[in-house]
N, C-alpha and C positions, 0 to 999 in steps of 0.2 A: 504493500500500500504506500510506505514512503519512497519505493520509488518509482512507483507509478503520479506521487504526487510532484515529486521533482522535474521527473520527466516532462508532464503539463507544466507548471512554472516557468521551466527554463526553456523547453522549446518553442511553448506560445509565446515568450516573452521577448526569445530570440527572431522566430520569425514577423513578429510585429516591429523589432528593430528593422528588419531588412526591408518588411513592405513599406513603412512610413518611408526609411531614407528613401529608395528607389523610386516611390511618387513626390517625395517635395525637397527629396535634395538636401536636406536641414539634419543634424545631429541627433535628432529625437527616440532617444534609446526606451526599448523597451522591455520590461521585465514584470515582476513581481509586486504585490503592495505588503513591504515591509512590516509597517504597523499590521494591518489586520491583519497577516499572518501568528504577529504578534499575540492581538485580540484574540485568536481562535485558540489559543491555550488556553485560556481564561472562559470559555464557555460550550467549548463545544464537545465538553463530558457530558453536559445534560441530554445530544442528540446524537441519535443513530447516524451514520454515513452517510446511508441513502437520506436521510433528514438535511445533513451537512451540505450534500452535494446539490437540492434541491434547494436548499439557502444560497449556493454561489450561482446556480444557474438564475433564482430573483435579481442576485446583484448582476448581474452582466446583462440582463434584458432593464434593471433600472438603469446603469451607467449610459448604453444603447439610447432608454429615451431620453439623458439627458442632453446626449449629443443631438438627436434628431432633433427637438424641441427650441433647439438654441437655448436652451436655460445656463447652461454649463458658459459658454461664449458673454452672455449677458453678465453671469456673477462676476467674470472674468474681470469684464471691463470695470465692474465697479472696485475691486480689490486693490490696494497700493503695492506696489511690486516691491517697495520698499517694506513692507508686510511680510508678502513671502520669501523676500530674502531674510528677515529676519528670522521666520519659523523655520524655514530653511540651516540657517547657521545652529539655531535649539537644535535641531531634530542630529546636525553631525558633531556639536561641539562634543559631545560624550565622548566620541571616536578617538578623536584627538587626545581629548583626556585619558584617556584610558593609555596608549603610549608609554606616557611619563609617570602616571600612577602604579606602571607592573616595573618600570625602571629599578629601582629598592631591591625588587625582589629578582629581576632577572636582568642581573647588570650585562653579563656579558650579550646575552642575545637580542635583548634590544636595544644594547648601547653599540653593537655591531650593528645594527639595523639602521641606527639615526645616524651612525657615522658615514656605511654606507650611502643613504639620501644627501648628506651635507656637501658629500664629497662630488656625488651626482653633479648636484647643483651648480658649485663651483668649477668643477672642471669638464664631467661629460654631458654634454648638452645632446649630444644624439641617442642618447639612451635614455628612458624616463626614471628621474630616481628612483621611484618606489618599486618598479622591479630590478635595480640595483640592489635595494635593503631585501627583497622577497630572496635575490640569490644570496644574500651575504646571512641573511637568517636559515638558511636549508644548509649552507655551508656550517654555522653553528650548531643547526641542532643534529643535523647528520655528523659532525666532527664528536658530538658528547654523547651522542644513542640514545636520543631521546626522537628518532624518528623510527614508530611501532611498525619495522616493516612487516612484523606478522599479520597487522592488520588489513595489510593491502587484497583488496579483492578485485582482479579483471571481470568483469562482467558489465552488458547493456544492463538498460533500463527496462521494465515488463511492463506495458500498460495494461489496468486493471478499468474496466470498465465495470462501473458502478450505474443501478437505474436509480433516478433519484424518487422521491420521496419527499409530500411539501406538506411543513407542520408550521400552522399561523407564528410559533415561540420561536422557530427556529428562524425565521422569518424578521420576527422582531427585532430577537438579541443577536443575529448573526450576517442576515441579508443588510439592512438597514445599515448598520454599524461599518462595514466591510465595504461599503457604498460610498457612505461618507469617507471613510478613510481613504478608499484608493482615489478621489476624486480630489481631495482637501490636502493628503499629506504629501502624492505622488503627481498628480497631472498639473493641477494647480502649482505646485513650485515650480514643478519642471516647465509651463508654459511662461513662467515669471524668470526662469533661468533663460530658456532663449532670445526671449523678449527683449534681457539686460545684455545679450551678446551681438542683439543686433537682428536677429530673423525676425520672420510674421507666422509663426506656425499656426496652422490651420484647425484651431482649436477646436472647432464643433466636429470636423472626420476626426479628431482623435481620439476622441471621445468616443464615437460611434466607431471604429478602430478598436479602443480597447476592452466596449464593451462585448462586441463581438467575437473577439478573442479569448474573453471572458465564457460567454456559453458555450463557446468548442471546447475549451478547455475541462469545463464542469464537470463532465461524466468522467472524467480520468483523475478526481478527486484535487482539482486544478482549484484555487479559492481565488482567481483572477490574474488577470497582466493588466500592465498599465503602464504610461509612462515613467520610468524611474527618477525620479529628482536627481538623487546623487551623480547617477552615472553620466545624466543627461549635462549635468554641471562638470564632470573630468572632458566630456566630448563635444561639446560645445566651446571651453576654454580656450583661449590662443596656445594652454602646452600640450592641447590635441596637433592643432595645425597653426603658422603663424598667421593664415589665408584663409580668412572667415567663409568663405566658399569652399574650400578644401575639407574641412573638417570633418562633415559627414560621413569622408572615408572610416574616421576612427568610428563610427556609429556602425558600419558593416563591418568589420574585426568583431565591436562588443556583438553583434546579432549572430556571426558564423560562430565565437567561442562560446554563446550561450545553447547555442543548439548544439553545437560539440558534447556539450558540461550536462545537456540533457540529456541526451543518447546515452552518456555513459554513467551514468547516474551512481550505477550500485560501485561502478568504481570510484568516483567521486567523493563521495559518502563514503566510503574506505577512507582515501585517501586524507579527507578532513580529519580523521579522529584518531588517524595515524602521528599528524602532526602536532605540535605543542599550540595548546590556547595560546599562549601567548606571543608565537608567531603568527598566527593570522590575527591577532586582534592588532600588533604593531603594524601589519603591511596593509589594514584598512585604514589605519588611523594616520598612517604617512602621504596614502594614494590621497585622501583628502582633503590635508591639509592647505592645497592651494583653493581647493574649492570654500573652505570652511573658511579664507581671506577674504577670499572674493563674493561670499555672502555678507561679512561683518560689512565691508568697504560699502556695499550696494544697501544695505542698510541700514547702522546705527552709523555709517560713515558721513551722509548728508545732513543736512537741518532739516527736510522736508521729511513729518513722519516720524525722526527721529525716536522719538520716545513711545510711540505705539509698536516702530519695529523690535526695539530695546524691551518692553514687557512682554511682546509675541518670543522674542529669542528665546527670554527666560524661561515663562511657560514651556517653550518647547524642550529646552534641557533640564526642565524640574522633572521628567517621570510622573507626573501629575495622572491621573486618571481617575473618572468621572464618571458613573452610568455605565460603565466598561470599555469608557471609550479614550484613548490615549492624550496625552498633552498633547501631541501634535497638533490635531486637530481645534483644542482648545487653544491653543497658541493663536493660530489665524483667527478663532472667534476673536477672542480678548483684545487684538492687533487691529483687526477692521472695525471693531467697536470704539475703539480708542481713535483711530484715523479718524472716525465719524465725528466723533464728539471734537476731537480736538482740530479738527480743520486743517491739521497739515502743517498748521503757525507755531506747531510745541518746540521746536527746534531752533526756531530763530530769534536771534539775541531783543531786546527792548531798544 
């Protein structure tokens, strides 16, 4: 079942990278909704599978109409983009943190990781640091045998086809919630990340894009694709391409190794648990860290907003959760509410 549910995340997610690039030419990566992934630990012991999968197939025909409807397009434009870069920088600053906080405890392998990146920076420009520090971490934990190669397992992905099953509860606390988040924590940034780089992405097919992808996905126990914020903020950046037209390419790399990463799923899954925690939490937290600049600069960076993107940040790196529904998303409430109220003027001097 989890890897038949891999398989659906990663290859819907990867083949909706490749469709969007291929139709508009833009960076617009696609994947998984992080948060409500998140959320479905948290409630989806009260329902059966077929109940589960019957809840992700509601959210992919609501996402669907929210594109078709233009509803999604409209919220859009009223949101400050200085908002979602701010819930943006919450939702990755943890990443970052987390780095320097396993430092203490794993001097050599993550202080080989960040030396590797620095040195990147400084002197290989043709190579991206953070798979500088990815080789210089595999290099540490392979050099001390702390990489479990018994655990390593070659094998595809099996897809498991599930018929679903629609329970009003499940419905409630799983369709609903899972809706908002992939719409709030994942499209929404990401349309406010391209936006800041300079594209027009075509927000209402994306929408109807990912909800689409969303119902194929269902039956193979898939809980949605959708635009990825993060990713869309590494592929979108000038240290994708320095040729804002160019970049996209890095958008077909992420979609071919996400369908790669799906196919092979049960090896993948090996492969993760094989490795030490606190090498892949150091080569998330490095991969992002130019993204997690380039959210603060776009947000608490101006006067306009200012202080509504600075309470959305927070929110978004408190871990807050609400009704079962993550800080994320309460981040851009509390951010566009704040915007409202305060008219944009909270930033500049008297």
């Amino acid at each position: 079942m989890i890897s038949s549910w891999f398989l659906a995340i990663f290859v819907g997610g990867g083949l909706l990278s490749l469709l969007l690039t291929v139709l508009y030419r833009e960076p617009i990566c696609g994947a998984y909704p992080i948060a409500g992934s998140a959320l479905l630990v948290t409630v989806l012991g009260e329902y059966s599978i077929a109940e589960a999968v019957g809840a992700f197939l509601v959210s992919g025909v609501l996402v669907t109409l929210l594109g078709v409807t233009g509803l999604f397009d409209a919220v859009m434009e009223r949101v400050p983009n200085e908002v979602l870069m701010g819930a943006l920088a919450g939702i990755l600053l943890p990443f970052g943190i987390e780095v320097f906080a396993l430092l203490p405890s794993q001097p050599l392998l993550i202080g080989s990781m960040v030396a590797a990146y620095l040195l990147g920076v400084r002197f290989v420009r043709a190579v991206p640091p953070a798979l500088l520090a990815l080789v210089a971490g595999f290099a540490v934990a392979g050099a001390s045998g702390r990489v479990e190669v018994a655990e390593l397992e070659l094998a595809l992905s099996r897809p498991v086809l599930i018929p679903p099953s629609f329970d009003w509860g499940a419905v409630v606390s799983v369709a609903v919630p899972l809706t908002l988040l992939a719409v709030a924590t994942q499209n929404a940034p990401g349309v406010g990340i391209l936006r800041a780089n300079g594209y027009a992405p075509p927000t209402n097919a994306v929408t109807i894009f990912s909800g689409i992808g969303s119902i194929l996905t269902a039956p193979l126990v898939g809980n949605g694709v959708n635009i990825a914020a993060p990713m869309t903020a590494v592929c979108a950046g000038p240290e994708a391409h320095p040729d804002v037209e160019g970049r996209y390419v890095a958008t077909v790399t992420q979609g071919v190794l996400f369908v790669a990463f799906g196919l092979a799923g049960a090896t993948v899954i090996s492969l993760i648990g094989a490795l030490p925690a606190a090498l892949i939490a150091g080569v998330a937290g490095l991969t992002l860290l130019p993204v997690i600049l380039q959210s603060l600069r776009l947000s608490v960076g101006g006067e306009r907003h200012a202080l509504a993107a600075g309470v959305a940040l927070l929110v978004g790196a408190s871990g807050l959760s609400i009704l079962g529904i993550n800080s994320t998303f309460w981040a851009l409430v509390v951010g566009v509410a704040l915007a409202k109220v305060l008219g944009g003027n909270e930033g500049k001097k008297p």
